[in-house]
C-alpha positions as CSV (number, residue, x, y, z in Angstrom):
1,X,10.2,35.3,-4.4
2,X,7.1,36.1,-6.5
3,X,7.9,33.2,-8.7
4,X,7.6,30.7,-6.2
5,X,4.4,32.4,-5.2
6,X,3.4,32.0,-8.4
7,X,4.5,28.5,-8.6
8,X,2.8,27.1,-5.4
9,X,-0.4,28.5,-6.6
10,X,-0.5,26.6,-9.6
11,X,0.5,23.6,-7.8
12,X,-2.3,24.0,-6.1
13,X,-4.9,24.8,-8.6
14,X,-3.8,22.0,-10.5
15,X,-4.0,19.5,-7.5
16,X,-7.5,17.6,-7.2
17,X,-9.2,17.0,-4.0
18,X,-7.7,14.2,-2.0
19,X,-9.7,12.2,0.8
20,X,-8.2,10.9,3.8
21,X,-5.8,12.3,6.7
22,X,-3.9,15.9,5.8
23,X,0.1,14.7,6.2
24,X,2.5,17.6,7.2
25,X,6.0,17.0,6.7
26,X,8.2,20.4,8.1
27,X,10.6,21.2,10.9
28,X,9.0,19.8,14.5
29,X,8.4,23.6,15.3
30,X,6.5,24.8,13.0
31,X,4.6,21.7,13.0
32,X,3.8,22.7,16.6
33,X,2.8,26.0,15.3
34,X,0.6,25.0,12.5
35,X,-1.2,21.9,14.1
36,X,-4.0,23.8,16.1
37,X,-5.4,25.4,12.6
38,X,-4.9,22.7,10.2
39,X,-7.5,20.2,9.8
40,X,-8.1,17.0,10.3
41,X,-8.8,15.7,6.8
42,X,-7.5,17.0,3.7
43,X,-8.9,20.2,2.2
44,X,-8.7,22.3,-0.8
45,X,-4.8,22.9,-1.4
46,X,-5.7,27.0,-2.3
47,X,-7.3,27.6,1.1
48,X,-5.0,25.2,2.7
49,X,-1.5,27.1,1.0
50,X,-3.4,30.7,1.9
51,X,-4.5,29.6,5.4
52,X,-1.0,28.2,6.2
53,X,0.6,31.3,4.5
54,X,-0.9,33.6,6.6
55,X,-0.6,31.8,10.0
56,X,3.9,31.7,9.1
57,X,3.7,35.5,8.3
58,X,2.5,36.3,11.8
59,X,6.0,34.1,13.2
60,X,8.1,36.1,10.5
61,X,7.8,34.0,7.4
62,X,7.2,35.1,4.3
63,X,8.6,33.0,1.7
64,X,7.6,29.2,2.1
65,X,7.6,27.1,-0.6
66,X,5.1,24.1,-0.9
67,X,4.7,21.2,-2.2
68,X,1.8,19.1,-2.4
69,X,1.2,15.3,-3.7
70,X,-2.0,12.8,-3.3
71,X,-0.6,9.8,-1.6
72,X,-3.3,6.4,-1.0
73,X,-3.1,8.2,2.5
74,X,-4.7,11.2,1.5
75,X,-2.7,14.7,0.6
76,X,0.8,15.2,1.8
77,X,2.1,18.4,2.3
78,X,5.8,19.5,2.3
79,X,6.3,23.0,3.9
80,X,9.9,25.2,3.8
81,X,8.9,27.8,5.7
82,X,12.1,29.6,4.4
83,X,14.3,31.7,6.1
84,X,13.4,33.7,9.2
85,X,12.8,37.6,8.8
86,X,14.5,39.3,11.4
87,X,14.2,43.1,12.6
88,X,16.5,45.7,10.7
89,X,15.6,48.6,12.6
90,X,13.6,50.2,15.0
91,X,12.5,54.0,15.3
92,X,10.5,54.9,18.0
93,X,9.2,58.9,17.6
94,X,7.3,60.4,21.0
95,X,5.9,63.7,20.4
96,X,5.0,66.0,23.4
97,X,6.4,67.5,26.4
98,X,8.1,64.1,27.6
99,X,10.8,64.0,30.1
100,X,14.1,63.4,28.2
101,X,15.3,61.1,30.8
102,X,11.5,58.9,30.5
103,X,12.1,59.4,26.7
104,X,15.2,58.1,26.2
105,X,13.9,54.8,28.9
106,X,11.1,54.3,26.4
107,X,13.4,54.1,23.9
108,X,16.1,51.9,25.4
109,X,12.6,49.3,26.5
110,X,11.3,49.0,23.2
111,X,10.5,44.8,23.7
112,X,11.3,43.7,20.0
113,X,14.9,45.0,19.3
114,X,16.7,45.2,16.5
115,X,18.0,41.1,15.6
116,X,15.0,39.5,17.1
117,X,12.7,37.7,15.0
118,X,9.2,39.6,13.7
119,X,6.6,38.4,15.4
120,X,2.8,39.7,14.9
121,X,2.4,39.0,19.0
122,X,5.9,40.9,19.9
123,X,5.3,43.7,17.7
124,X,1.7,44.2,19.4
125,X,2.7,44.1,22.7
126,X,6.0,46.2,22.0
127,X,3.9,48.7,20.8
128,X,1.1,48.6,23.4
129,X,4.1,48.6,25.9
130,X,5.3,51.9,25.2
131,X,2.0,53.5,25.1
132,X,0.7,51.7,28.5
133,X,3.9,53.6,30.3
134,X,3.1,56.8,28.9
135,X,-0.5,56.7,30.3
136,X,0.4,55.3,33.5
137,X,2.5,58.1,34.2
138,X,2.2,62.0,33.5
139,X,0.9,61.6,30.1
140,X,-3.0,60.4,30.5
141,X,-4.0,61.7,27.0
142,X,-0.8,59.9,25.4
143,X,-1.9,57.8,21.7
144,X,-0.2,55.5,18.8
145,X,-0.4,58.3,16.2
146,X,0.8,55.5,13.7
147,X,2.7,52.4,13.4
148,X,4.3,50.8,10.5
149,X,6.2,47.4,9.4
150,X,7.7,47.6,6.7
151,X,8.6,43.7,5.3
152,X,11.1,43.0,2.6
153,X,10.9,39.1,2.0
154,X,13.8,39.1,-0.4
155,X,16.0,40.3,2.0
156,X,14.4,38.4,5.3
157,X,14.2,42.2,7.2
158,X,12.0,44.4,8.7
159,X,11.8,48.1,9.3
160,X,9.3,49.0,12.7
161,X,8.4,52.3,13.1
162,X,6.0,53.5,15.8
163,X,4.9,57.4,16.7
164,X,3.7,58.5,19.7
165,X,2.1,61.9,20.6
166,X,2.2,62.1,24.3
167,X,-0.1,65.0,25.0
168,X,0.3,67.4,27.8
169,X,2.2,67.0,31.7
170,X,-1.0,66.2,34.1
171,X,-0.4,67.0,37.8
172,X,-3.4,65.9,40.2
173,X,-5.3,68.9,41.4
174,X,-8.3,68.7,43.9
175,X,-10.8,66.1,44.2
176,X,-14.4,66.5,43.4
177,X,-16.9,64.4,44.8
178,X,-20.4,63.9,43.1
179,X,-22.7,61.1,44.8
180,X,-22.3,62.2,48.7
181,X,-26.2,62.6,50.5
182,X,-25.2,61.0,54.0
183,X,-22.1,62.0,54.3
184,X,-19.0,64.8,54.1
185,X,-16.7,65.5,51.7
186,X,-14.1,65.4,55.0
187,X,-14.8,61.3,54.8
188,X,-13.5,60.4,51.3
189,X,-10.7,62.6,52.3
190,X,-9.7,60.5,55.1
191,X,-9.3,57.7,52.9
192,X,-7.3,59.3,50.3
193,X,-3.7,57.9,50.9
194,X,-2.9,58.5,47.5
195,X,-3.4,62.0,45.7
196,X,-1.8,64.9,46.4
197,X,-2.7,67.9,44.5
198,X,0.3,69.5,42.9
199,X,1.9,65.5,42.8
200,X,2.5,64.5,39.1
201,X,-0.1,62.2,37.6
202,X,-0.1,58.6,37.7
203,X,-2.4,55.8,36.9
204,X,-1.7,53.6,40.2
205,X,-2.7,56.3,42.3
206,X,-5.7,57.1,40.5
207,X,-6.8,53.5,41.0
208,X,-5.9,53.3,44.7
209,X,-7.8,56.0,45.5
210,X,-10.7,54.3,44.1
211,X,-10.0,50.9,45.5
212,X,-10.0,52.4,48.8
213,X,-12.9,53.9,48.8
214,X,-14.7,50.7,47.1
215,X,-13.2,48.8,50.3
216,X,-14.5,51.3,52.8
217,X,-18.3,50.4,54.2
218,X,-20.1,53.6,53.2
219,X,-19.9,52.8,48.9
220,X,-21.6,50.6,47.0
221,X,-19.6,51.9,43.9
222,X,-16.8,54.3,43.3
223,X,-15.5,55.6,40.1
224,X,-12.3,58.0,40.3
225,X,-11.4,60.1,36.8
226,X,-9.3,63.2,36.0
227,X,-11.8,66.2,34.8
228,X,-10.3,67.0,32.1
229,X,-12.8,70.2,30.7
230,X,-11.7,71.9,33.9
231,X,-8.0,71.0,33.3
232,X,-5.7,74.7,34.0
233,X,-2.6,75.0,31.5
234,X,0.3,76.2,33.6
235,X,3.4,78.8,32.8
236,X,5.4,75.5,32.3
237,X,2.8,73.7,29.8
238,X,1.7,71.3,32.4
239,X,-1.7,71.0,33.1
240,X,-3.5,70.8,36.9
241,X,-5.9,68.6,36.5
242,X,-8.8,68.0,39.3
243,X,-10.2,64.3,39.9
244,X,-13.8,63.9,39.6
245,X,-14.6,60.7,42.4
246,X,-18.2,59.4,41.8
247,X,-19.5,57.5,44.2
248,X,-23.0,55.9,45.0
249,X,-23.5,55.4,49.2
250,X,-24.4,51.8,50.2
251,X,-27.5,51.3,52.2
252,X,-28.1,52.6,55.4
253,X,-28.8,49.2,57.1
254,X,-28.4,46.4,56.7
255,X,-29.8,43.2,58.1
256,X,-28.9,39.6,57.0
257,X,-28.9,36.2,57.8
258,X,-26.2,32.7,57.1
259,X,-25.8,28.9,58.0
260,X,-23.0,26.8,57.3
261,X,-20.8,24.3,59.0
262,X,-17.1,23.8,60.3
263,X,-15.7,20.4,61.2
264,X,-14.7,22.5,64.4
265,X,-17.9,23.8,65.8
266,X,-20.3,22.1,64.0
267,X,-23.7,23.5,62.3
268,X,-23.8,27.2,62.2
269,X,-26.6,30.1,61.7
270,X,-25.9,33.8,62.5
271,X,-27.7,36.9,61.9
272,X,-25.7,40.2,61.2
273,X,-27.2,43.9,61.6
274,X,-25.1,46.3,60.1
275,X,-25.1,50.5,60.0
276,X,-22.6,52.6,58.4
277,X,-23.3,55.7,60.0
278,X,-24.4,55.3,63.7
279,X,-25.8,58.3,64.9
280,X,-25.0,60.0,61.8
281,X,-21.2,60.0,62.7
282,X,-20.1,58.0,59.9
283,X,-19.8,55.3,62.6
284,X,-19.4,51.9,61.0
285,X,-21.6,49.5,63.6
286,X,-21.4,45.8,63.2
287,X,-23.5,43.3,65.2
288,X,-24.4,40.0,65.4
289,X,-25.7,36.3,67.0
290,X,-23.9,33.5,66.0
291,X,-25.3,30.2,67.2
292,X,-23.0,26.8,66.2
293,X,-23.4,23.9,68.2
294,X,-20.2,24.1,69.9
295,X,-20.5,27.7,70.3
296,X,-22.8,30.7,70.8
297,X,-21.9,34.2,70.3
298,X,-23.1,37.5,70.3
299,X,-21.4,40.9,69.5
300,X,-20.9,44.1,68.3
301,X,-18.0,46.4,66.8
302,X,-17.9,49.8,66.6
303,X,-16.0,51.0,63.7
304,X,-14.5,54.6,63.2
305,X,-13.2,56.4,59.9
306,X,-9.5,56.4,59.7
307,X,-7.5,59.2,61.5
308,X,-4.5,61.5,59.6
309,X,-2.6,58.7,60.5
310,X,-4.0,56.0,58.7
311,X,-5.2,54.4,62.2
312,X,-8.4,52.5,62.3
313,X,-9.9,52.9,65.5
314,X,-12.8,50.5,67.4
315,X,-14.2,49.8,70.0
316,X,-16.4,46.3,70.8
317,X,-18.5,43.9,73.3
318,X,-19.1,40.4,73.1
319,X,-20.8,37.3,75.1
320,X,-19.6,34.0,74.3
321,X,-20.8,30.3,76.1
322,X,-18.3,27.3,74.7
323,X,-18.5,23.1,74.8
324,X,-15.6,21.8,73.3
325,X,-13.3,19.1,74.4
326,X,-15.3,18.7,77.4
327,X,-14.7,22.1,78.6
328,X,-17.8,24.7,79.1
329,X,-17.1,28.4,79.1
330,X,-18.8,31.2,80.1
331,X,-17.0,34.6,78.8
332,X,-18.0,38.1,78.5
333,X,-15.6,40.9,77.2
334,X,-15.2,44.4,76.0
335,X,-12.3,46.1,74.3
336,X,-10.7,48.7,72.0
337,X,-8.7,48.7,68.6
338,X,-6.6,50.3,66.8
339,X,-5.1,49.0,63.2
340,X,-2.5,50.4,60.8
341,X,-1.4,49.3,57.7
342,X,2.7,50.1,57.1
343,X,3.6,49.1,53.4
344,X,3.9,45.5,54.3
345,X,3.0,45.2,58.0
346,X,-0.2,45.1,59.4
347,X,0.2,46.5,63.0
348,X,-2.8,46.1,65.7
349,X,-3.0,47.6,69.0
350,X,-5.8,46.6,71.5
351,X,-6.7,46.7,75.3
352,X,-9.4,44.3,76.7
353,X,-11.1,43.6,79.6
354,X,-12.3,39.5,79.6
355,X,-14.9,38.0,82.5
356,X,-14.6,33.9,81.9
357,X,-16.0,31.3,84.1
358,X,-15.1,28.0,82.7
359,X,-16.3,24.7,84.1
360,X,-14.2,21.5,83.1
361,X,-16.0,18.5,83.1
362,X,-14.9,16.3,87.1
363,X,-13.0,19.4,88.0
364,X,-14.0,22.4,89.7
365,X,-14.9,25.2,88.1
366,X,-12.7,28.4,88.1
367,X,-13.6,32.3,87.3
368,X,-10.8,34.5,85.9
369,X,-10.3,37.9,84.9
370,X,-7.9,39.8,82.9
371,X,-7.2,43.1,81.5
372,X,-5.0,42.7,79.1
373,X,-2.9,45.3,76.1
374,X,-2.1,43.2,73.4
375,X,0.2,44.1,70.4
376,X,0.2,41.9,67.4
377,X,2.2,42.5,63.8
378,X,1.2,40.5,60.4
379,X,3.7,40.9,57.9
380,X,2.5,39.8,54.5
381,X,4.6,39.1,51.0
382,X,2.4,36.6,48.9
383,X,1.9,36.9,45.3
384,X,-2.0,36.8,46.1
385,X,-3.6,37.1,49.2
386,X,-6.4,34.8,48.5
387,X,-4.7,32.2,47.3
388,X,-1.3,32.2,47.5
389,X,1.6,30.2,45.5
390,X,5.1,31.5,46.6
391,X,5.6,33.7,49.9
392,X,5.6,34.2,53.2
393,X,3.0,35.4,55.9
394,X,4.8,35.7,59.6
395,X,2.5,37.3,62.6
396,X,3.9,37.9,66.1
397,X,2.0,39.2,69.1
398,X,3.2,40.0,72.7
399,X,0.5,40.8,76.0
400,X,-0.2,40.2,79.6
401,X,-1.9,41.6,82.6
402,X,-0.7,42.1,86.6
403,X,-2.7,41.8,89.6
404,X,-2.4,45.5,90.2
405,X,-4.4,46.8,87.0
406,X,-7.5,44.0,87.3
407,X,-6.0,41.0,86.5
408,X,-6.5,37.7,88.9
409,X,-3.3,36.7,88.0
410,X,0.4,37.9,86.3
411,X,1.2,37.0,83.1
412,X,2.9,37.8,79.4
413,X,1.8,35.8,76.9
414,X,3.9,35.5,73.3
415,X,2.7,33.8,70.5
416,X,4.0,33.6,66.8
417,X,2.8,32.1,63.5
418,X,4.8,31.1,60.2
419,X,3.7,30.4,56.6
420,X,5.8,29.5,53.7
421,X,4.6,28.6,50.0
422,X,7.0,27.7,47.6
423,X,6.2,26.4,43.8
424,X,6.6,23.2,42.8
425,X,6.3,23.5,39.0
426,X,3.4,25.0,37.3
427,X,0.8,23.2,39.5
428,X,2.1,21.7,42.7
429,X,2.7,24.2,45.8
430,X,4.4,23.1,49.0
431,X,3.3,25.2,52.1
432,X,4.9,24.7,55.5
433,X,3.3,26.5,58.5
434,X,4.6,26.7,62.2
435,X,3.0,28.1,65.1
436,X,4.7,28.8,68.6
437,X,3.5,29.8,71.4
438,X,4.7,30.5,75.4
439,X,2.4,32.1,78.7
440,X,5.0,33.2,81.2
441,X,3.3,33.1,84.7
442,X,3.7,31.1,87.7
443,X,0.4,29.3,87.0
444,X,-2.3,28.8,84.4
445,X,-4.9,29.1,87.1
446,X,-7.1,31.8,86.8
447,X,-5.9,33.2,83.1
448,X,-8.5,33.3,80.7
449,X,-8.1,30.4,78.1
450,X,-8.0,33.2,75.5
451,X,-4.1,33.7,76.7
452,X,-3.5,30.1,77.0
453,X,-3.0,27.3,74.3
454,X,-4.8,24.8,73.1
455,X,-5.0,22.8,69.1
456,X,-6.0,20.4,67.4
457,X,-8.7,20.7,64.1
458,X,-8.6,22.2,61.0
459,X,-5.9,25.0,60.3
460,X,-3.7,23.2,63.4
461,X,-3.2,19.6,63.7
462,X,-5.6,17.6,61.4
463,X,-6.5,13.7,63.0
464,X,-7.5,15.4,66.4
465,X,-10.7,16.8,67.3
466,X,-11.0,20.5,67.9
467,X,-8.6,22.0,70.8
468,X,-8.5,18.7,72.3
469,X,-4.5,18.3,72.4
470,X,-3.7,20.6,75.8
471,X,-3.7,19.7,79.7
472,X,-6.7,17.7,81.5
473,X,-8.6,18.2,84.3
474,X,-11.0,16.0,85.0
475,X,-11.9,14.5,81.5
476,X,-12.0,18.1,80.3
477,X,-9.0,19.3,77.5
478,X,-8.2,22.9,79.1
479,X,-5.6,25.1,77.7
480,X,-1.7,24.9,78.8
481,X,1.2,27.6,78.6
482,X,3.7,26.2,76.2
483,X,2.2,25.1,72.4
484,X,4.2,24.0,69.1
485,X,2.6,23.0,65.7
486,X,4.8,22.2,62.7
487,X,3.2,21.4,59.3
488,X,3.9,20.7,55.5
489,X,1.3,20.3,52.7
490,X,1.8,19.7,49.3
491,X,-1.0,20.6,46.7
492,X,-1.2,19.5,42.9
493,X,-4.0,21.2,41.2
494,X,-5.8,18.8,38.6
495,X,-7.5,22.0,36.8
496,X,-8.1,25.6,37.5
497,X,-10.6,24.9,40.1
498,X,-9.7,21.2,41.7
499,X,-6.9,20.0,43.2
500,X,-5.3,17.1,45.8
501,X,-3.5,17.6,48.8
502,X,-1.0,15.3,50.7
503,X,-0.6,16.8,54.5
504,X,1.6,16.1,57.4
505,X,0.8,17.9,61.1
506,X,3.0,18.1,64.4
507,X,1.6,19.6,67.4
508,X,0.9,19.5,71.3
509,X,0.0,22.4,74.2
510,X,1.4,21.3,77.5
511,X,2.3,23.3,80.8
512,X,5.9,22.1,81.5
513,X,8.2,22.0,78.6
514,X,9.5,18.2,79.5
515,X,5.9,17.0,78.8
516,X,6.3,18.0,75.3
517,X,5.2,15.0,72.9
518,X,3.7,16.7,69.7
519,X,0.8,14.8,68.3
520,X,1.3,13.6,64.4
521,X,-1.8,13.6,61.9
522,X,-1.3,12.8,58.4
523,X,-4.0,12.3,55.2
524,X,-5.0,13.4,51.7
525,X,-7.6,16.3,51.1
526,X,-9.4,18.1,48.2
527,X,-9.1,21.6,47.1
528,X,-11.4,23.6,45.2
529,X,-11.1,27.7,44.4
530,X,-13.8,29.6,45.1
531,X,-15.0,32.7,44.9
532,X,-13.8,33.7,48.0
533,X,-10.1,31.5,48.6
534,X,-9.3,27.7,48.5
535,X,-11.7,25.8,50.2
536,X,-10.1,22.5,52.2
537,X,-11.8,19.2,52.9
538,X,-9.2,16.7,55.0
539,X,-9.4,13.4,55.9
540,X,-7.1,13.0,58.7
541,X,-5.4,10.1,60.8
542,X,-4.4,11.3,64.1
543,X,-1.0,8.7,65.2
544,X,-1.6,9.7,69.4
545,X,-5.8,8.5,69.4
546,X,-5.9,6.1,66.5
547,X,-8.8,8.1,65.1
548,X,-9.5,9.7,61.6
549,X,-11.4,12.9,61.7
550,X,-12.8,14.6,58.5
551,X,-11.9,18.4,58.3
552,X,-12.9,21.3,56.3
553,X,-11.7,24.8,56.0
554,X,-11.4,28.1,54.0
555,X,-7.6,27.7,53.4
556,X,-6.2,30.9,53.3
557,X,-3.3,32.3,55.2
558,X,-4.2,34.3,58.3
């Protein structure tokens, strides 16, 4: 081997400068390999060999052999880049009280195996693989004491060796909070789902702890870390270690102000007052005026800390005045919430009271009233919940309300949603949504539209204007008890940011189920990721009006 070494470095002493294009004659894959680094032109045939030489030792080989010549062309370079080195043998040495069955698992995963090729990449992720699991686990002072490769070109083999020293068995002790002024220590405990003291340690619930605490109103930032200078070494050699949570309090009010648009409402300012702590009771108060120019709104939520169960409990008010589709309303509510998260499922409970006067326009105007307990489930299994590529997102919700507890009329109302994504190669999704929903009473009179069913607009059938496909009175579009939307989307991202859509929507709210005649839209639309999900813009053409309505949305799954 060293005389070919040798060889090729003579060759290339002796070989002058050429001008002109660099020609690369070797197998298709390592061509593939070397092309990004290789210039354009020719170069110096030292640096050249030596570059190239370096770049095949990180894919495993050692011993090319090259061979230069000047053509009219400019210099041509043949490449053997020899045989492959392959691995011979792995040790993999943990120090430290480890588990034997976690031991012997570390082992057994090593990611570059004996037989496999040596490759720089592999060997660095094999060994930042082993040492990632240690730390996530009981081991949080775990380190690579040393690592070696040991090459032998002549043979095509290498020897890996890797040490480990896992450092002491953590188990979580008590938490410590630093940063609290407003509020009690009793608070952060509420939202700690996640450490147990006396539990081993692990990284994940370390960094839950903090993300839920970072997601709760009272902190602007949260930093979670085991204290390890008051770590206690137990009979066993474990050590109890307690967790030092940091944590700096957000504001104590806050006001602030938006505008924006929707191709369903129209032009939009609001103004938001916010307190995390009404009347010092760690009360999370949330309140607002929103004025669009299809509707005005004003409100305000009452938020308390979670309970030992996990349960999110409020309480709210609103005022609401409506002019879409022809339809004025005139509603006033008040209500209270519970939520509860269970792995996977999102679970809401809620009773509220609803005062609606709606006025159609050429029909006469109706008042209703309801009281009505509402349960409602979300179940959620997307590979991200911003913007999703493959999953699925199904919700389902059942209430009502009866004469006898303050309602003007009887009624159960059942509605359910369906979203699917599926991937289409690397950069085309296909999502198909479906939405269903029925009012069981003997007539929509007098139920609040809230429990009845209208569509149309972004997010249900595109081509139509906003909850304009339902039942008329007068000229008004008011909502019926029966309501189907189908729809499938196809999106091909150009780039990381932009992408096309291709869109089909199905969909029509009617009172008897023999009126059904579901609406089609269909058009092309633009995607763009921001910050905060995939923003839509639609143009639609809606088959039942003959119109095409332009739509735009934050297209994220409910």
């Amino acid at each position: 081997m060293t005389r070919h070494f040798v060889l090729a470095t003579l060759l290339a002493l002796a070989t002058p400068l050429a001008a002109g294009e660099l020609q690369l004659d070797t197998p298709a894959s390592i061509t593939r390999l070397l092309t990004p680094y290789l210039p354009d032109e020719a170069a110096n045939p030292r640096k050249l060999r030596a570059q190239i030489g370096e770049i095949l030792a990180t894919e495993g080989y050692f011993s090319p052999e090259f061979t230069f010549s000047e053509g009219d062309d400019g210099l041509h370079l043949k490449l053997d880049p020899g045989r492959r080195t392959l691995i011979a043998g792995v040790t993999v040495a943990i120090d430290g009280p480890l588990d034997a069955a976690a031991r012997t698992a570390l082992v057994d995963g090593w990611k570059l195996p004996v037989g496999q090729p040596f490759r720089q990449e592999d060997w660095n992720v094999a060994k930042q693989d082993v040492l990632a699991e240690l730390l996530a686990t009981e081991h949080a002072d775990a380190r690579l004491v040393d690592s070696t490769a040991t090459i032998d070109a002549d043979r095509y083999q290498a020897e890996l060796r890797a040490h480990y020293d896992a450092g002491p068995r953590y188990r979580f002790g008590e938490l410590r909070i630093d940063g609290l002024d407003r509020y009690s220590p009793e608070l952060v405990a509420r939202y700690n789902r996640a450490i147990k003291p006396g539990q081993p340690y692990r990284e994940a619930q370390l960094n839950a702890l903090q993300t839920q605490l970072q997601a709760s109103p009272y902190f602007a930032s949260v930093h979670a870390e085991l204290d390890r200078e008051a770590a206690e070494i137990q009979p066993d050699g474990s050590a109890v270690v307690p967790v030092r949570v940091s944590v700096r309090e957000r504001e104590a009010h806050r006001l602030s102000f938006g505008a924006g648009a929707s191709s369903n409402t129209g032009a939009r300012v609001e103004f938001n007052y916010q307190t995390p702590n009404l009347f010092d009771q760690a009360w999370d108060l949330s309140s607002g005026l929103r004025l669009e120019q299809k509707r005005q709104t004003a409100y305000a939520d009452v938020f308390l800390p979670p309970d030992e169960r996990q349960r999110r409990h409020s309480v709210g008010v609103m005022g609401e005045n409506t002019d879409i589709a022809g339809l004025k309303t005139s509603r006033y509510a008040f209500g209270a919430q519970t939520v509860q998260q269970r792995g996977s499922v999102e679970q809401r409970l809620s009773l509220h009271w609803q005062h609606e006067r709606r006025e159609p326009d050429g029909a006469v105007p109706v008042t209703s009233r309801a009281l009505v307990p509402n349960a409602m489930w979300t179940w959620r299994q997307v590979d991200d919940l911003l913007d999703p590529r493959r999953g699925t997102v199904i919700q389902v919700q059942v209430g009502g309300g009866a004469k006898a507890a303050l309602s003007d009329q009887n009624f159960a109302r059942f509605h359910g949603r369906f979203q699917h994504y599926i991937p289409l190669g690397a950069r085309d999704t296909l999502s198909l949504r479906g939405e269903a929903g029925y009012t069981i009473a003997d007539s929509r009179q007098r139920i609040p539209q809230d429990y009845l069913f209208r569509t149309g607009g972004a997010g249900s059938v595109r081509g139509y204007a906003y909850q304009s496909l339902g039942i008329k009175e007068g000229t008004a579009t008011v909502g019926g008890r029966y309501l189907a939307v189908l729809s499938a989307e196809v999106t091909h991202w150009l780039s990381e940011a932009w992408g096309v859509a291709a869109f089909v929507d199905a969909g029509d709210a009617v009172d008897q189920l023999e009126d059904v005649r579901l609406a089609v839209g269909y058009g092309l639309g633009a995607r763009w990721r921001s910050p905060a999900g995939p923003i839509g813009v639609d143009l639609a053409y809606g088959q039942r009006d003959r119109n095409v309505h332009l739509h735009f949305s934050l297209a994220i799954p409910f």
